[in-house]
N, C-alpha and C positions, 0 to 999 in steps of 0.2 A: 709823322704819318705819311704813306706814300699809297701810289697806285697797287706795289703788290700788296700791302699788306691789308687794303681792301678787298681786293679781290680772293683773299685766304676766308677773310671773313665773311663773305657773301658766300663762297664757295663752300664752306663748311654749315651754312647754316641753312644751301640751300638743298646739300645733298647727305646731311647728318655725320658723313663721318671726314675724320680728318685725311684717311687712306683715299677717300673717292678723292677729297681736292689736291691732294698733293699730285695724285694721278693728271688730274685733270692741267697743272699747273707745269707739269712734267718737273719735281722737285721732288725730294722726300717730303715722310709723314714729317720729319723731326723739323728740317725747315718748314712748314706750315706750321707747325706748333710756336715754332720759334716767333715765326711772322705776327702770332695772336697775340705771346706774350708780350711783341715789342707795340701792337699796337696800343692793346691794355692800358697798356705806361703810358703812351702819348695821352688816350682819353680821360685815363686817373678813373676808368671804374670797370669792372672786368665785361666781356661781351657772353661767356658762355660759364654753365653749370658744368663739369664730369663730374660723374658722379655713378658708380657702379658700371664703367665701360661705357655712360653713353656720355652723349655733349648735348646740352640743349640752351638754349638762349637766356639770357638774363633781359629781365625789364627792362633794364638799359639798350642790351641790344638789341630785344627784339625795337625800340625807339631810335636806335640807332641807323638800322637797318637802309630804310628809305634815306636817308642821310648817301650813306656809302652808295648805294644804286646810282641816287643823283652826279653823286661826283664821278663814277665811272664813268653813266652815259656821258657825259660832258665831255668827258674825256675822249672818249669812243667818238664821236661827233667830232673832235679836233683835231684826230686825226684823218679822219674823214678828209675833213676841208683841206687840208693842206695836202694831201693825197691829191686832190683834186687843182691845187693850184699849182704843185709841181707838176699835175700831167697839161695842164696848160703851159705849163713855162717850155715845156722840152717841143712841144710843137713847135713847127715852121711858122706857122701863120695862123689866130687866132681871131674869130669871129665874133661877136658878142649881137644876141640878137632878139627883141620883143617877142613874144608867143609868134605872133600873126606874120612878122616877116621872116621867121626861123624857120615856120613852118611852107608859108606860101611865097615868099619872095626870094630871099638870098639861096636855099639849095639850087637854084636853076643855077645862078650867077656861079655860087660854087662849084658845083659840078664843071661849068665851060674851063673856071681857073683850074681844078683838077686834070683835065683833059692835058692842057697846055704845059703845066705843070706837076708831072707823073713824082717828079721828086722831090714834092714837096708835103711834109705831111701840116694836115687842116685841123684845125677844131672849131666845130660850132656849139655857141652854147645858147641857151635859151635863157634869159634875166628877166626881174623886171627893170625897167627905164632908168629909174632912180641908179639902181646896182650898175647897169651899164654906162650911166655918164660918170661915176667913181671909178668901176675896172679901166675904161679907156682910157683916162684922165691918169692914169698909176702906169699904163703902158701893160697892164695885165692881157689886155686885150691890143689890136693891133685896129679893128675896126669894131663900131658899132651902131647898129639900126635899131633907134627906136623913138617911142614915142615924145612928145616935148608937148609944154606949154606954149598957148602964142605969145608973139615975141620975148621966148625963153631964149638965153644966149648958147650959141653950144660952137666956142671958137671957130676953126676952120670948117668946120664940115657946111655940106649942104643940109637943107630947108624945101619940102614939099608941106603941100597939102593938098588931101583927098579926099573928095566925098563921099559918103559913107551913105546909102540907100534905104529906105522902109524895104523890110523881109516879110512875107504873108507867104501862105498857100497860095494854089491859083483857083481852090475852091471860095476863097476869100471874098467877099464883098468889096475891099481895096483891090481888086487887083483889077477889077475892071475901070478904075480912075488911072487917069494920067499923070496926075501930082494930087498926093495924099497930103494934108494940114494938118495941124494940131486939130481941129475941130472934129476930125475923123475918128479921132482916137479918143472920144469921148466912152467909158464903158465896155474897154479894150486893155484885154490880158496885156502888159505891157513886161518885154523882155532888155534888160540894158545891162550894160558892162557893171563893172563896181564901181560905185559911188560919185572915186573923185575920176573916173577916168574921163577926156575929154569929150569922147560922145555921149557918157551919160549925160553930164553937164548941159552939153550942149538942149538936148531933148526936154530936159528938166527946165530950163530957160526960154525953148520954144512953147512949153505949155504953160507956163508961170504968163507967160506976155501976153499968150490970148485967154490970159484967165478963166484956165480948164485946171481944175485941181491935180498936182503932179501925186502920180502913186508909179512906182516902180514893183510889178507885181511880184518879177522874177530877176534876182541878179546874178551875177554870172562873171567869171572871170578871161573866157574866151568867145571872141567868133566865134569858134567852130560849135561851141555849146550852142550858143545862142540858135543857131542855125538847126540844130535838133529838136531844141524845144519847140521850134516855129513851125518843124516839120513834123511833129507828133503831138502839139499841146495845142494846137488852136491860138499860139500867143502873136504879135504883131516884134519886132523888134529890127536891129539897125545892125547893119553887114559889109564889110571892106570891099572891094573889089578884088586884091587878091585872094583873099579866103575865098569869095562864090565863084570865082573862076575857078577855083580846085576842086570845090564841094558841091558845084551845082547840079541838084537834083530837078528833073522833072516835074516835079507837085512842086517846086519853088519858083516864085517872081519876086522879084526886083521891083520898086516904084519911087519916081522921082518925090523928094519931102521938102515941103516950103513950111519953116526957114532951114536951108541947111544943114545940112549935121555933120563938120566936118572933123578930119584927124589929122594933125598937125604930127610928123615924123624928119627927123635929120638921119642923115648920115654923119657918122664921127671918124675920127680917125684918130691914134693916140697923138700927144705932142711931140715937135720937133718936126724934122724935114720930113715930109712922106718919101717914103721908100718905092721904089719903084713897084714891089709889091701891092703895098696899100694902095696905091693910085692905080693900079691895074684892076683892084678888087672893086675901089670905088667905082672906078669907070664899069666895069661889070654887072655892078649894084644898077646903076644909073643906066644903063641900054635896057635891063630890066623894066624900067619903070616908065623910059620912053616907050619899049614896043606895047606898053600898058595903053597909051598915050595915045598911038598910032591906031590903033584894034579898036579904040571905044570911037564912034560915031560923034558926029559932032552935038547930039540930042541926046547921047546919052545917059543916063542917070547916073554913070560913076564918071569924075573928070579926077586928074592927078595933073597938080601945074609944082613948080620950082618958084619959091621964094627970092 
């Protein structure tokens, strides 16, 4: 049993005759007929009726059917990927990088290496954390930003962590407090990452402690969501500092949250010696993340320090 000889079968049973698939296949009628009989034989029960010029499905195939689909898509999907890991491989220099810093940190950094760098071609790609400490670690990637657990190991690279802020309207009854608590958030739409992510965590653990019942009302797998719902749902929730530096809206404020809520992020770089490359990128990453540094006020509510 093989790839074409499914696709003779799906083909003919999705457009009734054997003329449309072979069409469709760019082969003759006679090889698609051929393709049935040989599959036929592999399954040991026949797939279709002729009968008076037409073809129509047997019990078996029409049970069949969803079978063969599956195994296409799968297929279809495999090559996908590898489509995608060859156009990574043939890049100069390959990027791997969380939602939040693919979207609001490393393009600036990028861009300055492109500048410098006209002949070099980039790939940025967007993972989750997990994907990008494997692609680095394989040399798939060349660098990557993303999230970590505390004191999670992640060889040579650097170690930040950043505070992460209460997000309300500024119609909001928080907005006119200077450090919002767990206690605030008593009977408040509450907006957070997914589940195991570290500021959920984090939020879930400051309301556990001052013994206010944790409910996660809305969850969400980016910043930048979260930041919508706060800005058109009435919900309270927690926001990077580089996301609200790109997305700050007008009806939004920012408030300092006691305990903490913070996001624990590295830079990686794949093994062996960095490349003068990589270490230029890094370094690029990392002027980023000081002028972050330098711009917030010492009162701030968002701080970013180096582990």
């Amino acid at each position: 049993m093989n790839e074409r000889q499914l696709l003779a079968f799906t083909n003919v049973l999705r457009y009734g005759t054997m003329t449309k698939a072979a069409e469709l296949m760019h082969v003759t009628q006679s090889a698609v007929s051929q393709m049935i009989t040989s599959l036929e034989e592999d399954l040991g029960f026949p797939v279709f009726d002729r009968r008076q010029g037409k073809i129509t499905a047997t019990p078996q195939g029409r049970s069949f059917l969803a079978t063969a689909e599956d195994v296409l898509a799968s297929i279809e999907k495999a090559r996908r990927d590898a489509t995608e890991l060859r156009n990574l491989s043939v890049g100069n220099f390959r990027i791997a990088a969380t939602s939040v810093f693919a979207i609001a940190l490393v393009p600036r950094a990028l861009a300055r290496f492109s500048d410098r760098h006209p002949e070099v071609t980039t790939s940025l790609q967007a993972h989750h954390s997990r994907d990008i400490r494997e692609m680095v670690a394989s040399a798939i990637f060349d660098v990557g930003v993303c999230e970590v657990s505390a004191g999670e190991h992640h060889g040579d690279g650097a170690s930040y962590t950043l505070d992460c802020a209460l997000l309300c309207h500024r119609d909001d009854p928080l907005a006119a407090k200077d450090v919002v608590t767990p206690q605030d958030l008593r009977q408040r739409t509450v907006v957070t990452l997914y589940d195991r992510h570290p500021t959920a965590f984090a939020v879930r653990e400051a309301l556990l402690d001052s013994e206010i019942a944790w409910k996660s009302h809305i969850e969400c797998n980016l910043f930048t969501v979260a930041l919508q719902l706060v800005l058109h749902g009435g919900a309270v929730g927690w926001i990077d500092p580089f996301t609200f530096a790109m997305f700050d809206h007008p009806a939004l404020c920012v408030r300092r949250f006691e305990p903490r809520v913070t996001l624990p992020f590295a830079i990686l770089r794949r093994p062996g010696e960095a490349t003068p490359r990589v270490a230029e990128m890094i370094g690029l990453i990392e002027e980023e993340i000081a002028a972050r540094q330098r711009a917030a006020p010492d009162n701030a509510v968002f701080q970013v320090a180096r582990l």
